[in-house]
C-alpha positions as CSV (number, residue, x, y, z in Angstrom):
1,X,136.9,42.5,37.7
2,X,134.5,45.2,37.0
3,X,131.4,42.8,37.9
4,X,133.2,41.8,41.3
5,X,133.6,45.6,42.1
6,X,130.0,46.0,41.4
7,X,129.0,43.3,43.5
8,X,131.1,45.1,46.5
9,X,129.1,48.4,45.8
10,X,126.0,46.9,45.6
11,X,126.7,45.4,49.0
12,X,127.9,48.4,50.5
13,X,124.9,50.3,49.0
14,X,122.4,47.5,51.2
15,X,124.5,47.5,54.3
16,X,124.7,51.2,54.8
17,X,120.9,51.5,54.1
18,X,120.3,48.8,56.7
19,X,122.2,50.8,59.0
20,X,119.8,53.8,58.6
21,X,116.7,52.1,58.7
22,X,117.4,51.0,61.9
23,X,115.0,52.2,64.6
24,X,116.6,55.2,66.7
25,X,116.7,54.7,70.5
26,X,113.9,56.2,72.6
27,X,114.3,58.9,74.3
28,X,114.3,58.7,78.2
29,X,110.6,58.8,80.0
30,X,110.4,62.1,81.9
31,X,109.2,61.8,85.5
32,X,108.7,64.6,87.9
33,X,109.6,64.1,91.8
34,X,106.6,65.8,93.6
35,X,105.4,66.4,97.4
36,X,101.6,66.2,98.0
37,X,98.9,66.6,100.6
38,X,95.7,64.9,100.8
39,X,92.4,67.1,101.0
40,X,91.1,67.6,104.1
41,X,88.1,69.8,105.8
42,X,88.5,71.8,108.4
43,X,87.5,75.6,109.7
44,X,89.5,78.2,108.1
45,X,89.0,82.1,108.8
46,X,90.6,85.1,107.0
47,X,91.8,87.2,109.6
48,X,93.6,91.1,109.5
49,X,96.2,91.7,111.8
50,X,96.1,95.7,112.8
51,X,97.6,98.1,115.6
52,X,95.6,100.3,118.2
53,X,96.3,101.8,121.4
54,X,94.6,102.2,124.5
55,X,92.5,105.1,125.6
56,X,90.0,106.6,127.9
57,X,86.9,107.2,126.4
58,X,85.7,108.9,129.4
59,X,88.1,111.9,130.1
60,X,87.6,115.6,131.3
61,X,89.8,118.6,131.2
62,X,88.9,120.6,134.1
63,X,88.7,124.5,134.5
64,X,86.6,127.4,135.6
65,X,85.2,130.4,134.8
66,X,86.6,132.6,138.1
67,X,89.9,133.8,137.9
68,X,92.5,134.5,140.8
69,X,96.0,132.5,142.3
70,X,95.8,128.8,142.7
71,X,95.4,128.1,146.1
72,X,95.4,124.8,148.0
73,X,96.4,122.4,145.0
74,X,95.4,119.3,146.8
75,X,96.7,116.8,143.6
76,X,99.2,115.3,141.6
77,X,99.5,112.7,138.8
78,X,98.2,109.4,139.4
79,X,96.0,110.1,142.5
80,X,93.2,108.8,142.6
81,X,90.1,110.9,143.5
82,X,86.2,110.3,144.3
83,X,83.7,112.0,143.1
84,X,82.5,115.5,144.2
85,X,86.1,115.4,146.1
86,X,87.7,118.8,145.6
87,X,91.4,119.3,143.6
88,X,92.2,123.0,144.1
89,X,90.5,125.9,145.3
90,X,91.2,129.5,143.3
91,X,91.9,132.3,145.3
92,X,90.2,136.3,145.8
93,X,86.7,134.4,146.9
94,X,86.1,137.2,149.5
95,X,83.4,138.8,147.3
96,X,82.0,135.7,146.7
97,X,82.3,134.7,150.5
98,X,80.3,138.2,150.9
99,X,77.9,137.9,148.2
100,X,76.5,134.2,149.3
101,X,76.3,135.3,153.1
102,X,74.2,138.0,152.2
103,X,72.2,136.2,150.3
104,X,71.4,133.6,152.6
105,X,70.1,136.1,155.0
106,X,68.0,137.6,152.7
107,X,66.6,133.9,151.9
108,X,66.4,133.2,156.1
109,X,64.4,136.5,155.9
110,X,62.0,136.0,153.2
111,X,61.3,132.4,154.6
112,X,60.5,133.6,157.9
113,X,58.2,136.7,156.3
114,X,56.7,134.3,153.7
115,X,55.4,131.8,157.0
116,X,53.8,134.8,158.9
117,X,52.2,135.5,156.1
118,X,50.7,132.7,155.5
119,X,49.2,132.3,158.8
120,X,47.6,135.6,158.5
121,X,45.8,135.5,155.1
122,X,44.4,132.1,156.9
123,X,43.3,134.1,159.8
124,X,41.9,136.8,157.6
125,X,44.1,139.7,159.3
126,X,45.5,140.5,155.9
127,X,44.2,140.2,152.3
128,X,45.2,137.8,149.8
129,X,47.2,139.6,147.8
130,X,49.6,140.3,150.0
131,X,51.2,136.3,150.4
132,X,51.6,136.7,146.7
133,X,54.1,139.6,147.2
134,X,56.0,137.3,150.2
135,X,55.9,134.2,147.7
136,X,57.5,136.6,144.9
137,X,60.0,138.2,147.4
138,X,61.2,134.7,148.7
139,X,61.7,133.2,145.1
140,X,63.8,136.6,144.3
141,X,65.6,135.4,147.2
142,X,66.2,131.9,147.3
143,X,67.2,132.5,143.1
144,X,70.0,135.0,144.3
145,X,71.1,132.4,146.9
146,X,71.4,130.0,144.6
147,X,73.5,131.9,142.4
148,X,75.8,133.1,145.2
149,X,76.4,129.3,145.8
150,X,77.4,128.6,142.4
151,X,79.2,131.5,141.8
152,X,81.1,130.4,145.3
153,X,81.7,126.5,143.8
154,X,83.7,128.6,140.5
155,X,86.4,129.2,143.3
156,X,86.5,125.1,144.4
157,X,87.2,122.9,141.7
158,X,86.3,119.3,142.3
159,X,85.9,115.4,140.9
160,X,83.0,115.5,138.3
161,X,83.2,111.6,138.9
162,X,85.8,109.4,140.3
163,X,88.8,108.3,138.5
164,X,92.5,109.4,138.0
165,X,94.3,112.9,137.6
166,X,96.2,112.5,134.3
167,X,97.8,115.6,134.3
168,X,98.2,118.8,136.6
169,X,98.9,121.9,134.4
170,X,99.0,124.9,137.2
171,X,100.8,124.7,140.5
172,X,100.1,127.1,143.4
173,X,100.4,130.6,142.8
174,X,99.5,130.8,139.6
175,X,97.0,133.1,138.6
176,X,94.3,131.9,136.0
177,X,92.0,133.0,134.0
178,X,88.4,132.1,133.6
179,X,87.8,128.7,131.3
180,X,91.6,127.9,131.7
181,X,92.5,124.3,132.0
182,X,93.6,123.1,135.2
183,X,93.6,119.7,135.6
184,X,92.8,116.1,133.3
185,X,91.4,113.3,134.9
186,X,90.0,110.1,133.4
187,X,87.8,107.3,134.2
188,X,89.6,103.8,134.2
189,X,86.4,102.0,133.8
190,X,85.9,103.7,130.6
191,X,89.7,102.2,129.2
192,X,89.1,100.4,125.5
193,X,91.1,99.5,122.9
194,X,90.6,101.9,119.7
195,X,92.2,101.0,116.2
196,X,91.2,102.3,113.0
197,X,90.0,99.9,110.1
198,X,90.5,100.6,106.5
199,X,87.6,101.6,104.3
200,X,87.6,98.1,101.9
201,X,87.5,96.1,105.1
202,X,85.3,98.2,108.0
203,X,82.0,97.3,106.5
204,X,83.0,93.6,107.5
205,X,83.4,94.3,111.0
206,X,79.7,94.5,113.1
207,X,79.5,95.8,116.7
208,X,79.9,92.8,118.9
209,X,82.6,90.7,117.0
210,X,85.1,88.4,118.6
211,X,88.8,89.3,118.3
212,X,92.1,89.0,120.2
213,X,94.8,91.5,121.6
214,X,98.2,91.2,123.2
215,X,99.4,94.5,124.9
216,X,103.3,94.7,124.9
217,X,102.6,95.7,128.7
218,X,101.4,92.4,129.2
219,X,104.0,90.1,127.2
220,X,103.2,86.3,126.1
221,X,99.4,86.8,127.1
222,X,96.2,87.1,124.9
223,X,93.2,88.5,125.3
224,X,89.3,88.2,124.0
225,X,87.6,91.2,123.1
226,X,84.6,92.7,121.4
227,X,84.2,95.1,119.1
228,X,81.8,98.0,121.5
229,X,81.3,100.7,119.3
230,X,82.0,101.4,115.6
231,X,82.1,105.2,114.6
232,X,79.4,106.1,112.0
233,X,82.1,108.2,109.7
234,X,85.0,107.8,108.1
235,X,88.1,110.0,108.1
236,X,88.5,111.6,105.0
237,X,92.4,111.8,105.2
238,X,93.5,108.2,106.0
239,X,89.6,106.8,104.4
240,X,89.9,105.0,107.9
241,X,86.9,104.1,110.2
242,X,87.3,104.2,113.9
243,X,86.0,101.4,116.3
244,X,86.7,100.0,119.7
245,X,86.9,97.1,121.3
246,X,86.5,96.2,125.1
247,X,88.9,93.2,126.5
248,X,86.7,90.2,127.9
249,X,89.0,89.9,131.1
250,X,90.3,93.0,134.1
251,X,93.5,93.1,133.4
252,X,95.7,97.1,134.6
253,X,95.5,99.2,131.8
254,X,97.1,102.8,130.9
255,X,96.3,105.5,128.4
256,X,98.2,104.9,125.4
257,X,99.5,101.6,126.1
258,X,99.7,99.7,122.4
259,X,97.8,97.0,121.0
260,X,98.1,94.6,118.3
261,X,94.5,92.9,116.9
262,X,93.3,89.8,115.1
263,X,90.3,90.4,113.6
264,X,88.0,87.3,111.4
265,X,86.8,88.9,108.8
266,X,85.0,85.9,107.7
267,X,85.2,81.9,108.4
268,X,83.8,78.9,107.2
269,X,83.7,75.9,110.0
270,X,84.2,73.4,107.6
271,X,85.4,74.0,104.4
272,X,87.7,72.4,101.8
273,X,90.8,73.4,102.5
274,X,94.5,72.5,100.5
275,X,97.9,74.0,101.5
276,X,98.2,77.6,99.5
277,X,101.0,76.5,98.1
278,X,99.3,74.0,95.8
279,X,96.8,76.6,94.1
280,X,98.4,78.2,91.0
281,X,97.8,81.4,89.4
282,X,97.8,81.2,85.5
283,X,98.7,84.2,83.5
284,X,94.5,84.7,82.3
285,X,93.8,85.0,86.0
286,X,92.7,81.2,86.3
287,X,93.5,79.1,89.4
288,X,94.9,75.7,89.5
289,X,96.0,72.8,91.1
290,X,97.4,69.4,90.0
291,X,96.5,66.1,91.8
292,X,98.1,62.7,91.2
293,X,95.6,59.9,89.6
294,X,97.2,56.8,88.9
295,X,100.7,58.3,88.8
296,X,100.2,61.2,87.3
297,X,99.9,65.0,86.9
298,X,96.1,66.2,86.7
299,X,95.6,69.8,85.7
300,X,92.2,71.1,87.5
301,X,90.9,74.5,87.3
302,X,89.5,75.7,91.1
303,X,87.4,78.0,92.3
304,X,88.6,79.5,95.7
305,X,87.0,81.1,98.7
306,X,89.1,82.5,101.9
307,X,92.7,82.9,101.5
308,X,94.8,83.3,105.3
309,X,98.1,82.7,103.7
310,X,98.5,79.2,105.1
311,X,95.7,77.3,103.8
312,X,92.9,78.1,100.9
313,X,89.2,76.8,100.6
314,X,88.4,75.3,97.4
315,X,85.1,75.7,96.6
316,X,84.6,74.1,92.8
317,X,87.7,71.5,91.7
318,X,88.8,69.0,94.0
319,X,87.0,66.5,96.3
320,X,88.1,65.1,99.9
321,X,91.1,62.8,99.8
322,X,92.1,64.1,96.3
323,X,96.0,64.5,96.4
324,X,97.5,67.5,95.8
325,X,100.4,68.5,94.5
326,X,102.6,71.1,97.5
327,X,105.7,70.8,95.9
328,X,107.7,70.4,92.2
329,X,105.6,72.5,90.0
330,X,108.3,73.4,88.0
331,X,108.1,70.7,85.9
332,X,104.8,69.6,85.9
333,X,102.6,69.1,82.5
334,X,99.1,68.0,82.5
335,X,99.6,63.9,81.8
336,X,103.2,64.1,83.3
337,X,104.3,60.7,85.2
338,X,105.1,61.5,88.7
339,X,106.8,60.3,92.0
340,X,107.3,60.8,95.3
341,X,110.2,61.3,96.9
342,X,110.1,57.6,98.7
343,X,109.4,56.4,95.6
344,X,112.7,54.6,93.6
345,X,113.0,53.2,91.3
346,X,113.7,49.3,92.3
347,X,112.5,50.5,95.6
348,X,114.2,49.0,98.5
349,X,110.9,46.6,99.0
350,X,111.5,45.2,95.8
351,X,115.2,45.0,96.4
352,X,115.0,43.2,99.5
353,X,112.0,40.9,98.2
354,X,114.7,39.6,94.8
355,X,117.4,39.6,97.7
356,X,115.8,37.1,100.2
357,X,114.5,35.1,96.8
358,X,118.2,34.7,95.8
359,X,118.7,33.5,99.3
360,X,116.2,30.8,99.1
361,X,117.4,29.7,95.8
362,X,120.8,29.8,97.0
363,X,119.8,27.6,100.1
364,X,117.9,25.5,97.9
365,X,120.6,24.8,95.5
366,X,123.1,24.0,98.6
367,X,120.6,21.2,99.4
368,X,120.6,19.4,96.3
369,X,124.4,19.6,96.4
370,X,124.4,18.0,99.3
């Protein structure tokens, strides 16, 4: 009894450690479902998208130094007026009238005296010395003309050049005082688009760059400019740096009308380019992408040039036609087994190909029956 009961045990004993020694079951492979891109050349351009308005760069702000009523206000805003044309004339101008008549005589009268003159020292009636004192007399004269004339023009203000009147700040009657201002005009050949660039970025912007504008006044259309003057300083509030740009094409333009600019900052024509997507920031700073080689994940370390947002240049890591990983980083693993997402597993071209063989061997096997 007791040698048949140790016969069971010792049986019992082998069978369970058979049952331990068996081999576990292998874990499931893991395989990550990825998007990719192939690398491609191509121009890419970093741009800087800014605001600016419209202004005159060529704008006056007229005034005078007489004082009296306004009299004979001959504008309003948005005439137009030509050069040398008057605007307004300011009133009390009788001394003035007085002072330039009298002075004109006394210019008629020295010219006249100065002429005789002359002809006498030629014909020796007089001495020498006395067509100095005429040539004297008639400067003294034609100086005080002179100013008589421009103390008369004080009273007339008019066009320095032509343009249009942007604002009329008197209206008749009022009475002004000398160096007041009367009237602002601009010139609307002189009409640019102004923005201000930060400091980081200004010194990458040269005088004659390319760049593009839409003006909300002119919806759905774009226009080429080029950068026309750059200021030499920069504001010390906003550490800002003022330029302008002049638009390629006449198009109507007022003071103040807003911008929006696109500016390259830099561009390569043909660089190495990925989706920005695919590059990878690791927490030491280094930059990354994966490919796919033979079915699987290949860490690379890249070295990047211009960033836009959309695209990146590579310009150490990857070659052309190297296929890079867009989407599914989550759980990629350098090594990691990939697929795409048409890629299944018994794809539907293998399916179809063991489907129409079990058709043939089907058909084949309803021959021999028959």
């Amino acid at each position: 009894m007791m040698r048949t009961l140790r016969k069971c045990t010792g049986l019992f004993i082998i069978l369970f450690l058979m049952s331990c020694s068996a081999e576990a079951p292998t874990p499931a492979k893991q395989i990550a479902t990825v998007k990719t891109k192939i690398v491609q050349q191509g121009p890419i351009a970093e741009t800087l998208e800014i605001n600016g308005n419209v202004v005159a760069t060529k704008q006056a702000r007229l005034g005078s130094p007489a004082e009296g009523p306004i009299k004979k206000l001959r504008v309003r805003e948005g005439d137009y007026v030509k050069n040398g044309a008057p605007i307004l004339t300011i009133g009390r101008t009788e001394s003035a009238d007085a002072q330039l008549i009298a002075a004109e005589e006394d210019f008629k009268r020295d010219q006249q005296d100065l002429q005789a003159t002359e002809k006498l020292v030629k014909n020796g009636a007089v001495p020498a010395e006395m067509l100095d004192r005429s040539r004297a007399a008639f400067s003294r004269s034609n100086a005080q003309l002179i100013k008589a004339k421009e103390t008369m023009a004080d009273f007339v203000i008019r066009a320095p050049w032509s343009g249009y009147i942007s604002k009329v700040l008197v209206t008749d009657g009022n009475f002004v005082g000398p160096r007041v201002p009367l009237v602002e005009m601009f010139d609307p050949a002189s009409l640019v688009v102004q923005f201000a660039l930060p400091e980081k970025v200004s010194v990458a912007v040269a005088r004659g760059a390319k760049l593009s504008v839409t003006i909300d006044a002119h919806p759905g259309k774009t226009f080429s400019a080029t950068v026309s003057r750059i200021y030499p300083d920069l504001d010390l509030k906003t550490r800002s740096r003022t330029i302008e740009a002049t638009l390629s094409e006449k198009t109507t333009l007022t003071p103040g009308m807003f911008a929006r600019l696109t500016i390259d900052l830099k561009s390569v024509a043909a660089a190495i380019v990925v989706p920005a997507e695919a590059v990878l920031t690791m927490p030491d700073g280094q930059k990354v992408v994966y490919l796919v080689k033979a079915g699987k994940a290949v860490k690379r370390k890249v070295r990047t040039g211009i960033e836009n947002g959309r695209l990146t240049q590579i310009m150490e890591g990857v070659a052309l036609g190297d296929q890079v990983i867009v989407e599914g980083h989550e759980r990629l693993k350098d090594g990691i087994e990939v697929k795409l997402p048409s890629e299944k597993k018994g794809s539907d071209k293998d399916g179809g190909a063991a489907q129409e063989k079990s058709k043939a061997t089907g058909a084949e096997k309803s021959g021999d029956a028959r």
